[in-house]
C-alpha positions as CSV (number, residue, x, y, z in Angstrom):
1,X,-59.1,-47.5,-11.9
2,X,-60.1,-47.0,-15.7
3,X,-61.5,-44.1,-17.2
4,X,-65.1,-45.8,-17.5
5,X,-65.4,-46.3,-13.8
6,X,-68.4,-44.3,-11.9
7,X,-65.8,-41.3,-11.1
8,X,-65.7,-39.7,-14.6
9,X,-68.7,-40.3,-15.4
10,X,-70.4,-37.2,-16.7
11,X,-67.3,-35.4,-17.0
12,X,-66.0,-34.1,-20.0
13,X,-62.6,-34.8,-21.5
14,X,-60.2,-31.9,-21.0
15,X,-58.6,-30.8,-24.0
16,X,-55.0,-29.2,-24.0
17,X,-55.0,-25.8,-25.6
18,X,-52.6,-24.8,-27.9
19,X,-50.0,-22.6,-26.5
20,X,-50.6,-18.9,-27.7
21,X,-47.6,-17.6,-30.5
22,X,-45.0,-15.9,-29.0
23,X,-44.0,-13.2,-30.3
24,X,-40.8,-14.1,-32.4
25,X,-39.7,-10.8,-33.0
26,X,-39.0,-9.7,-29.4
27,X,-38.3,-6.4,-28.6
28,X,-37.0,-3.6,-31.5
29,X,-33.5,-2.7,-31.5
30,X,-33.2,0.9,-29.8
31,X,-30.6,2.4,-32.7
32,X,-32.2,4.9,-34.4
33,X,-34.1,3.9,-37.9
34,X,-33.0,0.3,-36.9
35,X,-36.1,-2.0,-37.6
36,X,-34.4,-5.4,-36.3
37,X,-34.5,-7.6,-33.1
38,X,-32.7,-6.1,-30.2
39,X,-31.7,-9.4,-28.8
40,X,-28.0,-8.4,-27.3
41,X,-27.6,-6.2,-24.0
42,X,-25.4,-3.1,-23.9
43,X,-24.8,-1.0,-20.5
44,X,-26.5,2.3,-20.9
45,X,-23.0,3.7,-19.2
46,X,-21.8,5.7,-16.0
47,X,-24.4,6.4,-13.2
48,X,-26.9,4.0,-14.8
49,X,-25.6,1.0,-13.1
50,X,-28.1,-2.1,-13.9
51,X,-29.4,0.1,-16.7
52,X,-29.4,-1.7,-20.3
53,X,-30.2,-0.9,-24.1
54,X,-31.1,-3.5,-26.2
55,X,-29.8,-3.7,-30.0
56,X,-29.2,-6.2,-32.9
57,X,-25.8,-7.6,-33.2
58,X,-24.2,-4.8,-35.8
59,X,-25.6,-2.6,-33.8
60,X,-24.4,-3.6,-30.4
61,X,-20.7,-4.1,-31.7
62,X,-21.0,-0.1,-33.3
63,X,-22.0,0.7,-29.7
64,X,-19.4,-1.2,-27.6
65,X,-16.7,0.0,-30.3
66,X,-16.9,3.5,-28.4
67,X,-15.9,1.8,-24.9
68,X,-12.7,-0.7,-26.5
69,X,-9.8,0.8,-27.8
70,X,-9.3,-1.4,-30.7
71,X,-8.8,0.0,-34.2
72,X,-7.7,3.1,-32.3
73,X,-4.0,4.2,-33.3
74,X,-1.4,4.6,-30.3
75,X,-1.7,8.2,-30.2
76,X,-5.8,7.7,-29.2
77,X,-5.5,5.4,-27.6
78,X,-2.7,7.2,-25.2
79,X,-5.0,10.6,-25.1
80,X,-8.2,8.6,-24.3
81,X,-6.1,6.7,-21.3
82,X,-5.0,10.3,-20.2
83,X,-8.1,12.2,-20.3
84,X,-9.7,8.9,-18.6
85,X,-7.4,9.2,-15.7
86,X,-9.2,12.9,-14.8
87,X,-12.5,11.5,-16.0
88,X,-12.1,14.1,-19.1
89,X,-12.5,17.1,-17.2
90,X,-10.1,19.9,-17.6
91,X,-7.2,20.2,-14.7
92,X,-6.0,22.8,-12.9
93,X,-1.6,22.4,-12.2
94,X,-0.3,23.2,-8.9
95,X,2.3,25.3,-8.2
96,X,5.7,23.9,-7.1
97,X,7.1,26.1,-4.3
98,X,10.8,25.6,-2.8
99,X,11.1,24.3,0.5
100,X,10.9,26.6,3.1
101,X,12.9,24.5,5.8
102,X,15.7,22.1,5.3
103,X,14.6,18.2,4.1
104,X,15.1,15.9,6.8
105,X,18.8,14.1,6.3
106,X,16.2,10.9,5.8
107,X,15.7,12.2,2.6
108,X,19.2,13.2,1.5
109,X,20.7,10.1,3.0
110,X,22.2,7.2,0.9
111,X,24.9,5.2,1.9
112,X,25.6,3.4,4.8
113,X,25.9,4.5,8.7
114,X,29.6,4.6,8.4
115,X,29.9,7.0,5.3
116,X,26.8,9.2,6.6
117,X,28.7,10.1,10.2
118,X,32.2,10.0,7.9
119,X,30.2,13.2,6.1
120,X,29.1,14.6,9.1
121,X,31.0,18.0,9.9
122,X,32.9,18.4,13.4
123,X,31.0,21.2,14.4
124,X,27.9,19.6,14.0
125,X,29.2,16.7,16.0
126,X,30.3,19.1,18.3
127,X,26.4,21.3,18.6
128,X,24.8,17.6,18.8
129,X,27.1,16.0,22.0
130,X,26.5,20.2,23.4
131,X,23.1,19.3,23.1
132,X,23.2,15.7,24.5
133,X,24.8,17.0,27.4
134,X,22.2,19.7,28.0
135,X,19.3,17.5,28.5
136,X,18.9,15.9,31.3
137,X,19.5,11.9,31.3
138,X,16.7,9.3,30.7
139,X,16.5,6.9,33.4
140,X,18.1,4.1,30.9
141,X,20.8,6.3,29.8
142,X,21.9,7.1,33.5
143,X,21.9,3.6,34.0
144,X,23.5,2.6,31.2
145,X,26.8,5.2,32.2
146,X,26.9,3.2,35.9
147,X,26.7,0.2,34.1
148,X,30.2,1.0,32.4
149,X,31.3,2.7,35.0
150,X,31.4,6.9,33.4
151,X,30.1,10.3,34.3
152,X,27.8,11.9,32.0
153,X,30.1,14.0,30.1
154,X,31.9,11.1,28.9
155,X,32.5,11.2,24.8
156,X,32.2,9.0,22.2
157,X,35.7,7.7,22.5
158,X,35.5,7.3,26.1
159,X,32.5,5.3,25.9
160,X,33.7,3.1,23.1
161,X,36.9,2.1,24.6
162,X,35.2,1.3,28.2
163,X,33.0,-0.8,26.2
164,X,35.5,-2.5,24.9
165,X,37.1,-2.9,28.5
166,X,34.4,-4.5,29.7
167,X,33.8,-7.0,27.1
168,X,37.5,-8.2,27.4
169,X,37.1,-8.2,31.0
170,X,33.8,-10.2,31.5
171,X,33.8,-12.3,28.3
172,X,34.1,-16.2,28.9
173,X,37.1,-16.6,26.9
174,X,38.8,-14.3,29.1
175,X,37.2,-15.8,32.1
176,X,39.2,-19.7,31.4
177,X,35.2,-20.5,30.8
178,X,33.6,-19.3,33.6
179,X,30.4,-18.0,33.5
180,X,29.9,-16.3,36.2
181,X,30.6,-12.7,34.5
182,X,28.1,-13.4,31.8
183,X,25.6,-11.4,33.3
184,X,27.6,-8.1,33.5
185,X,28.7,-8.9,30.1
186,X,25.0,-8.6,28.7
187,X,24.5,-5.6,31.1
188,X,27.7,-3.8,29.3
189,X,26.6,-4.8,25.9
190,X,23.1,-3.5,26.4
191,X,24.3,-0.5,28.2
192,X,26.4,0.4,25.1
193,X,23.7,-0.5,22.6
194,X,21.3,2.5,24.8
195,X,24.3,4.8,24.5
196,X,24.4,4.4,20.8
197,X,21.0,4.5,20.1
198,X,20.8,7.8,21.9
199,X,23.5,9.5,20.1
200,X,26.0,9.5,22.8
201,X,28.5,7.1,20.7
């Protein structure tokens, strides 16, 4: 089709308009008695999240000097970290007391299990196995004294060295090889390990 054809006749040739002058300037720099372009953002701060304040560049790096540290000497820069870490409000100390009851040995103990009961005193030995004996048995731990063979009262010693018995007795090597005592030799070994968890050994 050409631009004589029947179509456009009659109609008038559209002419582009010029595009209206921006404004150059843009907005003013919000420092006060500053007349320039604010063209750079700055955060207006705390609780104004998604806030900003428009200034010129001097202007914007006088204003973002106040949140960096830089230029700052060790000594402001340490207080400005310290008061930043209560939000520079003023702090109230507590008081330390003394304990009133005695720290659990967890937090006394260092060392390992040997040198721990090594420190241990006899009579305390002695209250804990009084104890031990006091309370009735848990099903596990009656089980695990018919396992080796003892009475409840049994103590420490007596328990190790029937442990010791019985792993003699049913191990394989004992045994020329044969196997058929390896069952009672895992019942003895996790008999004893129920014992010791519990205190009794």
């Amino acid at each position: 089709m050409s631009s004589d054809s029947k179509i456009f006749v009659g109609l008038k040739p559209i002419r582009k308009k010029a595009a209206p002058a921006l404004d150059v300037k843009g907005p003013r720099c919000q420092w006060d008695g500053c007349s320039k372009t604010g063209t750079h953002r700055a955060p207006v701060g705390r609780d104004a999240e998604g806030l900003y304040l428009l200034f010129c560049l001097e202007h914007v790096k006088l204003y973002n000097a106040g949140y960096s540290a830089t230029g700052q000497s060790e000594g402001q820069t340490a207080r400005y970290q310290k008061e930043a870490v209560s939000g520079a409000r003023a702090t109230q100390g507590q008081v330390a007391r003394e304990a009133e009851e005695i720290p659990l040995p967890s937090t006394q103990r260092s060392g390992s299990a040997k040198s721990l009961n090594a420190r241990r005193s006899a009579a305390e030995r002695q209250a804990q196995k009084a104890e031990l004996q006091k309370r009735k048995l848990k099903v596990l731990e009656a089980r695990a004294f018919e396992i080796l063979g003892l009475t409840e009262d049994a103590s420490a010693d007596e328990i190790r060295r029937r442990y010791k018995e019985k792993l003699k007795m049913h191990h394989p090597d004992a045994n020329q090889g044969e196997r058929d005592t390896e069952g009672q030799l895992q019942a003895s070994i996790e008999a004893y390990r129920i014992l010791k968890l519990n205190g009794f050994c």
